[in-house]
TORKOL-4160 file (C-alpha; in steps of 0.2 Angstrom, whole numbers, padded with zeros to 4 digits, m for minus):
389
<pt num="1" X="1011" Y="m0397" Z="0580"/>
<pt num="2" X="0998" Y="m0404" Z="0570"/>
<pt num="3" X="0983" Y="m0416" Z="0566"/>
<pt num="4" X="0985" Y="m0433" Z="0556"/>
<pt num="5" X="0971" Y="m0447" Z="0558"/>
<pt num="6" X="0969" Y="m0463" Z="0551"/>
<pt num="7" X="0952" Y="m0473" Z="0551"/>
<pt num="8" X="0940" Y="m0483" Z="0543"/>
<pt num="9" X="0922" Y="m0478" Z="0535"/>
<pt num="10" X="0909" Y="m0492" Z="0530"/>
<pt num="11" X="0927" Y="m0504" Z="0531"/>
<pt num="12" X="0937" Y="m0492" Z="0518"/>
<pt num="13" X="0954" Y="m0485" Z="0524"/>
<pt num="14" X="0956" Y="m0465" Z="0525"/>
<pt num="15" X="0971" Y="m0455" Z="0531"/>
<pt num="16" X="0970" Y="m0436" Z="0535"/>
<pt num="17" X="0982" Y="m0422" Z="0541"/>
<pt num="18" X="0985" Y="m0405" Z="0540"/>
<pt num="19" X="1000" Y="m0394" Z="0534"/>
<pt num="20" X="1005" Y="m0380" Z="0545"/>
<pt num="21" X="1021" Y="m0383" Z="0552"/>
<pt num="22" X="1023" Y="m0372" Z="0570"/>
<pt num="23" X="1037" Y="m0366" Z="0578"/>
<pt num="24" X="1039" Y="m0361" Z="0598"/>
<pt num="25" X="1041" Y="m0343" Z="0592"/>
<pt num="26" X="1024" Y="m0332" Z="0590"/>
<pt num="27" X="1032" Y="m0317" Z="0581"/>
<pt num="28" X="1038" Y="m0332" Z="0566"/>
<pt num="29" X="1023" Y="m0332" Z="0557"/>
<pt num="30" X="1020" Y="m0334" Z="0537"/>
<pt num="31" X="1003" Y="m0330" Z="0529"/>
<pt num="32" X="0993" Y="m0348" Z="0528"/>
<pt num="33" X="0977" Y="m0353" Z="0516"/>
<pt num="34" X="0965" Y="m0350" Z="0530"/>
<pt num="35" X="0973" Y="m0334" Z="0536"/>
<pt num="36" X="0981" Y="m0323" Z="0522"/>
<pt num="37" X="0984" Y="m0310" Z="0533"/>
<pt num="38" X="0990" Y="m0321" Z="0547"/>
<pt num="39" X="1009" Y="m0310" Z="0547"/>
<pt num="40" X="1002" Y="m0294" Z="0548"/>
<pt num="41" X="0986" Y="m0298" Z="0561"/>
<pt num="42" X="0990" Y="m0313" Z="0571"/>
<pt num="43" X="0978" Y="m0317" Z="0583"/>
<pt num="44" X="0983" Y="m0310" Z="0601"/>
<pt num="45" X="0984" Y="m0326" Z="0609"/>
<pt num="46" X="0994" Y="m0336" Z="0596"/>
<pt num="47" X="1006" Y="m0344" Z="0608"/>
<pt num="48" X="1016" Y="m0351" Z="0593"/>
<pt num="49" X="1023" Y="m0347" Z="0577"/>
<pt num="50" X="1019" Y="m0355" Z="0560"/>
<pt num="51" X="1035" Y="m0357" Z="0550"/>
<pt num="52" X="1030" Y="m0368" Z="0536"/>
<pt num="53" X="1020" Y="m0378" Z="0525"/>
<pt num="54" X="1022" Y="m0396" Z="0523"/>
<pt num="55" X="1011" Y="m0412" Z="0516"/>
<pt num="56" X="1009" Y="m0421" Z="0532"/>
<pt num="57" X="0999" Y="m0436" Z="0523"/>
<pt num="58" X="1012" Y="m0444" Z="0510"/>
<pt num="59" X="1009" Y="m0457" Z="0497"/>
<pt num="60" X="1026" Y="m0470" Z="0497"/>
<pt num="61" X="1018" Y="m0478" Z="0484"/>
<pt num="62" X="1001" Y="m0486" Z="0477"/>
<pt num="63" X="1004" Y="m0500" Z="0491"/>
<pt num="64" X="1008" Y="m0488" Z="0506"/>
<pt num="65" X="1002" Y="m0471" Z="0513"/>
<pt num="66" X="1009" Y="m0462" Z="0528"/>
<pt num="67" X="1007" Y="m0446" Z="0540"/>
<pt num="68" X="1018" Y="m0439" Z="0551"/>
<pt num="69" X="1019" Y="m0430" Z="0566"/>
<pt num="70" X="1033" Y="m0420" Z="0576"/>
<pt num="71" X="1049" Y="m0417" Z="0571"/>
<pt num="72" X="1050" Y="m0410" Z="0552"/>
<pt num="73" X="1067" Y="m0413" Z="0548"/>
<pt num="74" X="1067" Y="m0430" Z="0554"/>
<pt num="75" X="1052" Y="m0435" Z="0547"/>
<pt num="76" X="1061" Y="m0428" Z="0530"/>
<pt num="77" X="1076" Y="m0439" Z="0533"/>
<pt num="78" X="1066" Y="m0454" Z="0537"/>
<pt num="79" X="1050" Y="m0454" Z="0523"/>
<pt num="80" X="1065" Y="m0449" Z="0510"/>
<pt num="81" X="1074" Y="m0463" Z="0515"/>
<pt num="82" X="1057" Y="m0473" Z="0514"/>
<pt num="83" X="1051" Y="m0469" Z="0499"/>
<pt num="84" X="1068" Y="m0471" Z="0489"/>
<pt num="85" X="1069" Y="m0489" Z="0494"/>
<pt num="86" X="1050" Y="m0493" Z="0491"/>
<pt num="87" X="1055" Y="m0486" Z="0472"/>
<pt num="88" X="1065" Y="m0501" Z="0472"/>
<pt num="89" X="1055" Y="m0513" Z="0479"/>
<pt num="90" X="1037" Y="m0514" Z="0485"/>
<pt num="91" X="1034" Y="m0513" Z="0506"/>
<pt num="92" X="1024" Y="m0528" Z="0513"/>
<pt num="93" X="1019" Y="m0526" Z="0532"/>
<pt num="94" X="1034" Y="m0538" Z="0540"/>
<pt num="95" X="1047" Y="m0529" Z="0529"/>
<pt num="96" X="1038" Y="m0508" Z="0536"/>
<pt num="97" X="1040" Y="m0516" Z="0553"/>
<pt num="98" X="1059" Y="m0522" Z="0552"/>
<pt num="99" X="1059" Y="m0503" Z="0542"/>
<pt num="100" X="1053" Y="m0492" Z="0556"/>
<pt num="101" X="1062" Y="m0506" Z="0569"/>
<pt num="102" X="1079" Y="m0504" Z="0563"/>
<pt num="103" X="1093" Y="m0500" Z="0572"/>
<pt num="104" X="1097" Y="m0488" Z="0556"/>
<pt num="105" X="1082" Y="m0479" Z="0558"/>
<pt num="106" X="1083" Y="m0477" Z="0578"/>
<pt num="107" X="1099" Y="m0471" Z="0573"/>
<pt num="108" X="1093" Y="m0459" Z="0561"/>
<pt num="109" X="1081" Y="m0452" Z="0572"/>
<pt num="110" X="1091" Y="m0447" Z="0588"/>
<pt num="111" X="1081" Y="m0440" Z="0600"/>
<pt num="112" X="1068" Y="m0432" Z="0589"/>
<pt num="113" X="1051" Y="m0433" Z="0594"/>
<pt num="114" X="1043" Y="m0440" Z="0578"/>
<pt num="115" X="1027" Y="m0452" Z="0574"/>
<pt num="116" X="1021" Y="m0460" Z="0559"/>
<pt num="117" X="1006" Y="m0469" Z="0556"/>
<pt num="118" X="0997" Y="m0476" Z="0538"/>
<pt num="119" X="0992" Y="m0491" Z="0529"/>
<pt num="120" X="1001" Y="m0504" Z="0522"/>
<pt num="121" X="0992" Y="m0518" Z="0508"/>
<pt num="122" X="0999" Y="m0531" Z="0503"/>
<pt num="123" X="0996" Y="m0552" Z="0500"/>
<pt num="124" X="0987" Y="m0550" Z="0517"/>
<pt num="125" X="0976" Y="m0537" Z="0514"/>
<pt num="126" X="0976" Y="m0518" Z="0521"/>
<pt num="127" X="0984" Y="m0517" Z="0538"/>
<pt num="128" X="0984" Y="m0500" Z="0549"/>
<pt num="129" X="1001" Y="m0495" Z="0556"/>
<pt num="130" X="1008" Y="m0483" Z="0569"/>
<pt num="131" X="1027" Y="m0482" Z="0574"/>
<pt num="132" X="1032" Y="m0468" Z="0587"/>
<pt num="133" X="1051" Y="m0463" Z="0592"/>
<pt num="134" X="1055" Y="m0453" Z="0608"/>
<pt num="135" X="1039" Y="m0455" Z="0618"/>
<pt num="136" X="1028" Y="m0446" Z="0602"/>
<pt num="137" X="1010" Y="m0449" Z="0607"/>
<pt num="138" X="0998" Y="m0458" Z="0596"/>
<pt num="139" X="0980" Y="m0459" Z="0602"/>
<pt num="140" X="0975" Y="m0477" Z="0599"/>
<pt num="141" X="0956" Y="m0479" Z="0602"/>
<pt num="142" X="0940" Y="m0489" Z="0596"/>
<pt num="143" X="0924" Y="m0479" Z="0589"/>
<pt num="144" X="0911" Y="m0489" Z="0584"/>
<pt num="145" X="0909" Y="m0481" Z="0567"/>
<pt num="146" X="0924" Y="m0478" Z="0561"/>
<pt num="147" X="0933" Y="m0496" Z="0568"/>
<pt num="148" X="0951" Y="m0497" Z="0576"/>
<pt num="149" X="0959" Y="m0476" Z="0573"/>
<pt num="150" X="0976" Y="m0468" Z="0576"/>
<pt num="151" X="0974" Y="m0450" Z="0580"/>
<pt num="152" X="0993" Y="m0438" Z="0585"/>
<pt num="153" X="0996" Y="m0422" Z="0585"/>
<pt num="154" X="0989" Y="m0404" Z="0594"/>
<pt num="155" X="0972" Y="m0407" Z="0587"/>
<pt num="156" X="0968" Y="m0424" Z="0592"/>
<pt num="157" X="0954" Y="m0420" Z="0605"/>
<pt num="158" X="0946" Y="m0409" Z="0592"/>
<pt num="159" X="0945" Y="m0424" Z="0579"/>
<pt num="160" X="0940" Y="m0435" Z="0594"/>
<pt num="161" X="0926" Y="m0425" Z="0597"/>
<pt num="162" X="0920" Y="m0425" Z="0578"/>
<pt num="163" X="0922" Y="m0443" Z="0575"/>
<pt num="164" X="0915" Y="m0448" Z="0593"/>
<pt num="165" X="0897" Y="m0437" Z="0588"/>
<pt num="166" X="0897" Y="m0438" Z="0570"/>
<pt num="167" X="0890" Y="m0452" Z="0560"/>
<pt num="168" X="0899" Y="m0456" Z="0543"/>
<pt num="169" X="0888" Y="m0453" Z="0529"/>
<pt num="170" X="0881" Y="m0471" Z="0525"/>
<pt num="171" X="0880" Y="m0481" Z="0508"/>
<pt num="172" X="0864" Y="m0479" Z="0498"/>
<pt num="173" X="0852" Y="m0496" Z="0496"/>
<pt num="174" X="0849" Y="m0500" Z="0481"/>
<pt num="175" X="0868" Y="m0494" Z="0482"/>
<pt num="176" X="0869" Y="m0480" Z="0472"/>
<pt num="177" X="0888" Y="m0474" Z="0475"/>
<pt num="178" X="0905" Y="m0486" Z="0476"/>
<pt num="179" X="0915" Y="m0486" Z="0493"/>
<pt num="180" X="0928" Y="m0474" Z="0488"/>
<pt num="181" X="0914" Y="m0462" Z="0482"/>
<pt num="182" X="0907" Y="m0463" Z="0502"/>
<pt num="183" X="0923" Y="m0463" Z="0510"/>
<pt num="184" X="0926" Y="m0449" Z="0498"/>
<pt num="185" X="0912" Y="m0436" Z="0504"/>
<pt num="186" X="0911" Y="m0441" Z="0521"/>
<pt num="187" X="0931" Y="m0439" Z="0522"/>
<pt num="188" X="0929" Y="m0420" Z="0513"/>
<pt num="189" X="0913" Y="m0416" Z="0527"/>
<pt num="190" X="0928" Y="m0421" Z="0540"/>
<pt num="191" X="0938" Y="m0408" Z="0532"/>
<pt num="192" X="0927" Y="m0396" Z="0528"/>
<pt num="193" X="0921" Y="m0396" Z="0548"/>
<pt num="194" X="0939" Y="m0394" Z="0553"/>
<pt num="195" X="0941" Y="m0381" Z="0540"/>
<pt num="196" X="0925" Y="m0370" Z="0549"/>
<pt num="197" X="0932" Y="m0368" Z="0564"/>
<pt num="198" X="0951" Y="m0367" Z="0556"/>
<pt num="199" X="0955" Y="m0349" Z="0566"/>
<pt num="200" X="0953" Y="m0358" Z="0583"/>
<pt num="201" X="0963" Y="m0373" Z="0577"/>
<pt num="202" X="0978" Y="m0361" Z="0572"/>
<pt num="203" X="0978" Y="m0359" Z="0591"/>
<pt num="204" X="0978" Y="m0375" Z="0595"/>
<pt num="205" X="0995" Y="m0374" Z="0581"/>
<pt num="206" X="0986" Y="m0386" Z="0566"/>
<pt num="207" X="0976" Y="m0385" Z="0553"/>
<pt num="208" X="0981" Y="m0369" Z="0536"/>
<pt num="209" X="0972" Y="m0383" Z="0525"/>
<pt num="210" X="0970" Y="m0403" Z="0526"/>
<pt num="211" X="0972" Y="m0418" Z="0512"/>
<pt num="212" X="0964" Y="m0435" Z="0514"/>
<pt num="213" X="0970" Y="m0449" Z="0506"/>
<pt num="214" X="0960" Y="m0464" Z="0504"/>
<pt num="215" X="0958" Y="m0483" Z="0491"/>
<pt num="216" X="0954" Y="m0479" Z="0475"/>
<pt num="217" X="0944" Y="m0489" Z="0463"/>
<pt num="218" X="0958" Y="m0496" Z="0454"/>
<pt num="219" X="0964" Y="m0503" Z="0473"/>
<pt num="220" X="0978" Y="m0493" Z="0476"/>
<pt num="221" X="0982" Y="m0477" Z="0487"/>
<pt num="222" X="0979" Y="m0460" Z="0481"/>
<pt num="223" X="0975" Y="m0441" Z="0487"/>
<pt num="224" X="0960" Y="m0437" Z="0484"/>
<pt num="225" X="0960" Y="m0423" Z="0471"/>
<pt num="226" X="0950" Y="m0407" Z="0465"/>
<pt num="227" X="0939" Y="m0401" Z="0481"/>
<pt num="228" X="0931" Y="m0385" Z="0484"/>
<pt num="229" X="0924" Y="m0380" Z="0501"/>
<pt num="230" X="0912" Y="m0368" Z="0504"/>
<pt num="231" X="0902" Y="m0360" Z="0517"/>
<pt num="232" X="0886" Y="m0353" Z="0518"/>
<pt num="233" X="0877" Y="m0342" Z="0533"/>
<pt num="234" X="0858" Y="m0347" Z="0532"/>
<pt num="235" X="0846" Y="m0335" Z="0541"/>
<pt num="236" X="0828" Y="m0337" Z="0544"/>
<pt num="237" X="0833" Y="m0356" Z="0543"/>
<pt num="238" X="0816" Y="m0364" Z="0545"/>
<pt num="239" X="0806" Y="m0352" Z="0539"/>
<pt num="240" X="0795" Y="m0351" Z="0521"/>
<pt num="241" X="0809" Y="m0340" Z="0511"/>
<pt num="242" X="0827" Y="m0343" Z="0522"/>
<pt num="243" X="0841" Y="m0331" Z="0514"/>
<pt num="244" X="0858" Y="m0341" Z="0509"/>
<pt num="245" X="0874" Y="m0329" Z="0511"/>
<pt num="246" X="0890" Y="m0336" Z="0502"/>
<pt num="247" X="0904" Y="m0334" Z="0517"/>
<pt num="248" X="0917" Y="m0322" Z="0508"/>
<pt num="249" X="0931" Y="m0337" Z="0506"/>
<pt num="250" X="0932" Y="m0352" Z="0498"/>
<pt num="251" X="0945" Y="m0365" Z="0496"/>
<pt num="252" X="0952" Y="m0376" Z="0482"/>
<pt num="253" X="0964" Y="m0390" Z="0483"/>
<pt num="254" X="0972" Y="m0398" Z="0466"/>
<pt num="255" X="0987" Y="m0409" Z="0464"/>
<pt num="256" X="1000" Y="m0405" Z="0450"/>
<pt num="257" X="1013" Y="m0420" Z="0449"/>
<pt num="258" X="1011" Y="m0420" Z="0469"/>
<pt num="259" X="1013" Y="m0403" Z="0474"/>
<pt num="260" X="0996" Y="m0397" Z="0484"/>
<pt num="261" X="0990" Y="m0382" Z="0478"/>
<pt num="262" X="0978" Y="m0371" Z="0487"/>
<pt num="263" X="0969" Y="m0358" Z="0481"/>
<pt num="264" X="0960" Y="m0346" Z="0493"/>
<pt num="265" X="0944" Y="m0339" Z="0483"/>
<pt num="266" X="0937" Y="m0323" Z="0490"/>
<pt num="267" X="0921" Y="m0319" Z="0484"/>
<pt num="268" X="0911" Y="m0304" Z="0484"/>
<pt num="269" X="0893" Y="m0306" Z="0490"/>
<pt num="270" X="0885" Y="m0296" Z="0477"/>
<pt num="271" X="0877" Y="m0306" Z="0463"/>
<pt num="272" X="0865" Y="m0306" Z="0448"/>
<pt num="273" X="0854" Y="m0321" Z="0437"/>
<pt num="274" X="0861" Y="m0328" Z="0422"/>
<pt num="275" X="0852" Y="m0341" Z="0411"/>
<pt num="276" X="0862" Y="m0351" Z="0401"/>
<pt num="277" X="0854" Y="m0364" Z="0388"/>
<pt num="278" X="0837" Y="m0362" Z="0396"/>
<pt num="279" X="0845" Y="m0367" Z="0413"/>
<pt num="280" X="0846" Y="m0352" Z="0428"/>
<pt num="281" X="0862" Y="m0350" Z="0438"/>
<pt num="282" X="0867" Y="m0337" Z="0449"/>
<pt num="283" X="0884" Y="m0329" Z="0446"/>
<pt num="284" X="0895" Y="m0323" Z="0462"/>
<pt num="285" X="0910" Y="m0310" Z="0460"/>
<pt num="286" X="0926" Y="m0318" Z="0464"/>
<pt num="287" X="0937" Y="m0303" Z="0469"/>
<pt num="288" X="0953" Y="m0312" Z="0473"/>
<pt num="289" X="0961" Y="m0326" Z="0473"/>
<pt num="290" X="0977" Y="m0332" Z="0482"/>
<pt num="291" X="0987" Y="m0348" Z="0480"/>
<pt num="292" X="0999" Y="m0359" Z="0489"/>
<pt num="293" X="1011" Y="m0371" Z="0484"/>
<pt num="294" X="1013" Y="m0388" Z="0496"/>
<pt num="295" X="1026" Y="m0401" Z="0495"/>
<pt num="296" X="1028" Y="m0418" Z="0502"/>
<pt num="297" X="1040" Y="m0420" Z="0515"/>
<pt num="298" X="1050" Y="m0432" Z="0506"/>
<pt num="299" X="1051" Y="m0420" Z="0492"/>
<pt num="300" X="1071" Y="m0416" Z="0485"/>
<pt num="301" X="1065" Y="m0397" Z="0483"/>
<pt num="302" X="1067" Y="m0385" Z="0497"/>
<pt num="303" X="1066" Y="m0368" Z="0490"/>
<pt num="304" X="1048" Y="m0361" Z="0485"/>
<pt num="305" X="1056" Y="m0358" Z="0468"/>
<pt num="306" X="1061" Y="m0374" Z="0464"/>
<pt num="307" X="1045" Y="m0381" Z="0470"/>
<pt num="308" X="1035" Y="m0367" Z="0457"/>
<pt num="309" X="1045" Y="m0374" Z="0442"/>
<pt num="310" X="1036" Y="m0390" Z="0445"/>
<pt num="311" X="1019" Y="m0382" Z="0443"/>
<pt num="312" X="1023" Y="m0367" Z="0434"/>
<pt num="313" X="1014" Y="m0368" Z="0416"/>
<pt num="314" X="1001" Y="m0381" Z="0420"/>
<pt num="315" X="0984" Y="m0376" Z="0417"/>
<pt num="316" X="0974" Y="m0374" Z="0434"/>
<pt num="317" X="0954" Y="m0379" Z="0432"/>
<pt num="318" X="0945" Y="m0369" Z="0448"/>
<pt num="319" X="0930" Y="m0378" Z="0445"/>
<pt num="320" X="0930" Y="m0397" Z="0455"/>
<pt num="321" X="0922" Y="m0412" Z="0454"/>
<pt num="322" X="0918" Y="m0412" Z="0470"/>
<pt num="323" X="0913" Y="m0399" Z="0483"/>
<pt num="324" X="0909" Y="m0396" Z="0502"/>
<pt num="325" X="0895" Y="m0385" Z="0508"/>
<pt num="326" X="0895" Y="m0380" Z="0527"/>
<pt num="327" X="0879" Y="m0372" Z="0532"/>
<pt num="328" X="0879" Y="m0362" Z="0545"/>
<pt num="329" X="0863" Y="m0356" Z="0553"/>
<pt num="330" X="0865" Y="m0339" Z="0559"/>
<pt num="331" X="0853" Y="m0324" Z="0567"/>
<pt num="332" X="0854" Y="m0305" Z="0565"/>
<pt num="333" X="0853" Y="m0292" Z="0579"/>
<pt num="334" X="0842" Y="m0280" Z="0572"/>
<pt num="335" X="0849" Y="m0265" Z="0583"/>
<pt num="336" X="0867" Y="m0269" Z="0585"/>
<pt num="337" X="0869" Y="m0280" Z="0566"/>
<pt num="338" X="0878" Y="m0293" Z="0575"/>
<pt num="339" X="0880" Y="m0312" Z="0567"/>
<pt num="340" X="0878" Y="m0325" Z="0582"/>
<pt num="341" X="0873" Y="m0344" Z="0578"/>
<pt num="342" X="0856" Y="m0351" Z="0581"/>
<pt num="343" X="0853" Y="m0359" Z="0596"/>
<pt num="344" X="0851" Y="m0378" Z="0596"/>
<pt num="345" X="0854" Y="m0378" Z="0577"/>
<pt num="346" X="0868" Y="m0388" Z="0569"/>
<pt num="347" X="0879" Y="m0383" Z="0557"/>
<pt num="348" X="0873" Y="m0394" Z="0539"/>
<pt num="349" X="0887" Y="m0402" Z="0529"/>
<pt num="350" X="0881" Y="m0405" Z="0509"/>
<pt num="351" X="0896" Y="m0415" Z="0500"/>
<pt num="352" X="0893" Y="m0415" Z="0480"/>
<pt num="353" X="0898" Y="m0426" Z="0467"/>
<pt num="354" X="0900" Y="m0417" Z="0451"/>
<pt num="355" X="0910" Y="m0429" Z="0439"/>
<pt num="356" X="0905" Y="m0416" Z="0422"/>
<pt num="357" X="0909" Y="m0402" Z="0433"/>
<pt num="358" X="0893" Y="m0394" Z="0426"/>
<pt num="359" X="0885" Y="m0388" Z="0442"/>
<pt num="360" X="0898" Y="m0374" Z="0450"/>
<pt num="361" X="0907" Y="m0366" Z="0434"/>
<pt num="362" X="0921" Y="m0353" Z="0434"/>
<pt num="363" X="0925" Y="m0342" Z="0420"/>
<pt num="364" X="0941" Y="m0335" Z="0416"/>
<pt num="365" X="0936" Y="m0319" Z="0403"/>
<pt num="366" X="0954" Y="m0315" Z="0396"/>
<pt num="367" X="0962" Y="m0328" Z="0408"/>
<pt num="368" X="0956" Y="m0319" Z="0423"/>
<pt num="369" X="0947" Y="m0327" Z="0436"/>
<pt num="370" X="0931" Y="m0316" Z="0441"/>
<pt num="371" X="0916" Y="m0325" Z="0445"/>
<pt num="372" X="0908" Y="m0341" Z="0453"/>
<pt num="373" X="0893" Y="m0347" Z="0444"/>
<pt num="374" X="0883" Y="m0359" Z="0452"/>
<pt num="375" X="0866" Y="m0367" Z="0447"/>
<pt num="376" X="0850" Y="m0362" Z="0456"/>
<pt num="377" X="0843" Y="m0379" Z="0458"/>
<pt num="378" X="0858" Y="m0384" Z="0468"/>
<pt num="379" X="0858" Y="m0365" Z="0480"/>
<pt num="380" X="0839" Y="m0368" Z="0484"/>
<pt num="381" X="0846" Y="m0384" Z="0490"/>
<pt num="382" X="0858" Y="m0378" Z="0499"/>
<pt num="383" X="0848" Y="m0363" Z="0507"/>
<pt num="384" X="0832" Y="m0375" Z="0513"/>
<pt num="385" X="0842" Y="m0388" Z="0522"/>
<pt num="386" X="0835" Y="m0382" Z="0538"/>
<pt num="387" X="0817" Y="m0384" Z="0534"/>
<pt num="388" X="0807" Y="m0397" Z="0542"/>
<pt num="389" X="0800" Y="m0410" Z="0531"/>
């Protein structure tokens, strides 16, 4: 199963999904972004297994951008299929449809339970799209903020939810920010939410990490590259000194050629002061750190070898242009030490826009990765987002 949306914010086109790729056995289970131990300690209601990993969201080509839902080998054949004859000529919206419509394709598909839905531009504009085979569910539905949206998959009500009670983040006046910047952020706060509560939606069978894929400023479709997510507990939240604890992971998502690769950061929660050119910063250990190579579905490659030859030997930049902040406003037991959230209180999501990359810095001493350093301007922030103005 799995999670792929397509919606609008402030009229610019976004598409979403997942990549865990679940199977109906629970003992089938490889070790995920989210969970790195997930083979060794699944969680004991785990009613499926999680065989793969897999781009759900794909870009055809700067003209058209799909997700899929359901059956992984026919939404192999099929977006193979699709992308080798948009190489050869560009997709308008009437040509998709006789596409998808085809007896070929029908053909192809069998009785494999499979959707696709996406955007197509063209002469006409920028046109939403959905096409289903074998009774595949789409969820079809209006909300106000976020215009006409197609929603499949395990973890539909979950989006639902979000996008039903969450308000988009909203364009600056005097504008400040371009459309693809604020369909940027608020698609990464989307993500970032979904990525909080990413050891319940493993239950659910979606979620190990998500890709958005939006308009870029040159007008054509793209993923969205470079993120890092983070979370923070926040304690004493509206008090005169709250206390900011970075949550031990963290996540990075960079595209090389178009693998995903994920990087799961653990970081220790000791830290010390640094000044660097009369600027203060805080510097975080960085104990380990994972990674994870994710293909396309149409993608020829198959075997995890052939698929690190594509990205071996690049040169990987930890540090992003653009980060997620979660804050999660938590309380201490004083007897037993327990975490549990604060009643009433909201979790706060802070999306950053870093284009010198100046603000979060990782260094590699001797091409090791070992510690986070981040400025304190930007953590006092962070840890007095729950103070009343």
């Amino acid at each position: 199963m799995t999670l792929i949306a397509a919606f609008y914010i402030n009229n610019h086109p976004v598409l979403i999904g997942d990549v865990l790729i679940s199977c109906p056995d629970p003992s089938q289970l490889i070790n995920i972004p989210t969970h790195e131990n997930l083979k060794i300690s699944p969680p004991e209601d785990l009613w499926r297994g999680v065989s793969g990993l897999r781009q759900k969201v794909n870009i055809i080509s700067s003209n058209l951008m799909v997700a899929w839902c359901g059956d992984w080998c026919a939404a192999h054949t099929l977006l193979k299929e699709l992308k080798a004859r948009s190489d050869a000529e560009n997709f308008t919206r009437n040509s998709l449809n006789f596409f998808f419509e085809s007896d070929e394709i029908r053909d192809w598909m069998g009785k494999a339970e499979v959707c696709f839905i996406g955007y197509i531009m063209d002469d006409d504009g920028i046109k939403e799209f959905k096409h289903s085979f074998n009774g595949a569910k789409i969820n079809e539905i209006k909300i106000p903020t976020y215009g006409n949206t197609f929603i499949a998959g395990s973890g539909s009500n979950d989006l639902i939810h979000r996008l039903e009670t969450t308000v988009p983040r909203q364009p600056s006046i005097p504008k400040k920010t371009s459309e693809y910047d604020d369909a940027v952020l608020a698609s990464i706060s989307i993500c970032g939410a979904l990525l909080v509560t990413d050891f319940k939606n493993i239950l659910s069978s979606y979620g190990g990490s998500f890709e958005i894929a939006t308009l870029n400023k040159q007008g054509m479709f793209e993923k969205v590259n470079d993120i890092t997510y983070f979370q923070w507990w926040v304690s004493n939240c509206e008090s005169i000194n709250p206390k900011l604890e970075l949550v031990r992971k963290a996540y990075k998502l960079i595209y090389i050629k178009d693998v995903l690769v994920v990087f799961t950061l653990s970081m220790g929660q000791t830290f010390r002061s640094l000044i660097r050119d009369s600027v203060n910063y805080t510097e975080f250990p960085i104990d380990e750190c994972q990674f994870y190579t994710i293909a396309p579905c149409y993608y020829p490659y198959s075997p995890e070898k052939e698929i690190w030859s594509v990205v071996s030997g690049v040169p990987i930049d930890i540090t992003s242009s653009l980060n997620c902040n979660h804050l999660l406003p938590i309380e201490y037991n004083n007897l037993s030490g327990e975490i549990s959230f604060v009643p009433g209180k909201k979790t706060i999501c802070k999306p950053q826009l870093f284009p010198d990359k100046n603000n979060y810095i990782v260094e590699w001493p001797n091409n090791r990765l070992s510690t986070l350093i981040i400025k304190n301007e930007d953590l006092h922030d962070l840890k007095n987002s729950y103070k009343r103005k």
